[in-house]
N, C-alpha and C positions, 0 to 999 in steps of 0.2 A: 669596418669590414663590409664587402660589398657581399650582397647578397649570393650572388654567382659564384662566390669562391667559397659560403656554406652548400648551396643546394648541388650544384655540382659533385661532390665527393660522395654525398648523402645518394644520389639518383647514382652514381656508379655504380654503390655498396651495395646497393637493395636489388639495382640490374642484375648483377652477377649472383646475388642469391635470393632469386624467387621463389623457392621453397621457408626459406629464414622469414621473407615480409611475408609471407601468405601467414605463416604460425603466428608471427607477432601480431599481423591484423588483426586473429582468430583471437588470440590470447586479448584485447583489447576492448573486440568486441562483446565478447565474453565476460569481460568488467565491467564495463556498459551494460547491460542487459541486469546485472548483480546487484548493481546500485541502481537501478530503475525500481528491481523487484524489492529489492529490503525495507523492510517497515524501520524507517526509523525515528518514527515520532514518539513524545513519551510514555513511558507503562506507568498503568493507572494504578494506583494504591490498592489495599485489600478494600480501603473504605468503599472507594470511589466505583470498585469493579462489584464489589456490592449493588452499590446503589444502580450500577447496569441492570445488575443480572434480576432486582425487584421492579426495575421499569419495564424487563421483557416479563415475566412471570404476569404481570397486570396488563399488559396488553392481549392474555389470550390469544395470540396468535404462531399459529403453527410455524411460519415462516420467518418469524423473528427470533423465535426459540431454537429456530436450527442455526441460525445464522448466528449467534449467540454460539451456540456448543460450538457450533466450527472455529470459530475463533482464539475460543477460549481452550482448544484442545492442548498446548503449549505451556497451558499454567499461568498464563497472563493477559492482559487483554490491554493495547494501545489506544491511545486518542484517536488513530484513523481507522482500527477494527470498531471504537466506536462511534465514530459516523458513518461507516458503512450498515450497524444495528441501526441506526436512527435512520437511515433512508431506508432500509428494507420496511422498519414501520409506517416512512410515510408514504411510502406504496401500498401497506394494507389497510392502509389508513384505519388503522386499529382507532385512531381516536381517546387514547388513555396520554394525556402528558405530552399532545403534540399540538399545537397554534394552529390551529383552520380560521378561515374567514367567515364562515358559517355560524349563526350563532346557535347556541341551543336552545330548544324550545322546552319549556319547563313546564 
């Protein structure tokens, strides 16, 4: 089957109703955008989101604590909600449970 005798029919159909491609663009692009945003990595146990939510509590820091509740507003908390907690800490560099190259002076 030559190419021209698919694209042909197809470029007539969608000429003649420009209203029909613009929605089906829309509707497509719109799926696109659906699956970019959906989290779908996996949800972390009761154990597991535990052991989150005593790493933020030890860190003291305000901005880890929110970023935590925002997450967590749903009733569960994914593998990629928490590495987004794990990077807001290592931006406050709270320093509780996080690898610096720094060593400590004791």
């Amino acid at each position: 089957m030559r190419m021209s005798t698919v694209i042909g029919p197809l470029s007539e159909r969608f000429g003649r109703h420009p209203k029909t491609t613009r929605v089906a663009l829309g509707l497509f692009l719109i799926a696109l955008l659906a699956w970019a945003i959906i989290d779908t990595s996996d949800v972390l146990t009761d154990q597991q989101s535990l052991m989150v939510r005593n790493f933020v509590l030890r860190t003291h820091s305000d901005q880890v604590r929110d970023r935590f509740n925002e997450t967590i507003k749903d009733g569960r908390l994914t593998v990629n909600e928490t590495k987004s907690i794990i990077e807001v800490a290592k931006r406050e560099e709270s320093g509780y449970g996080l690898i610096s190259d720094q060593k400590n002076n004791k």
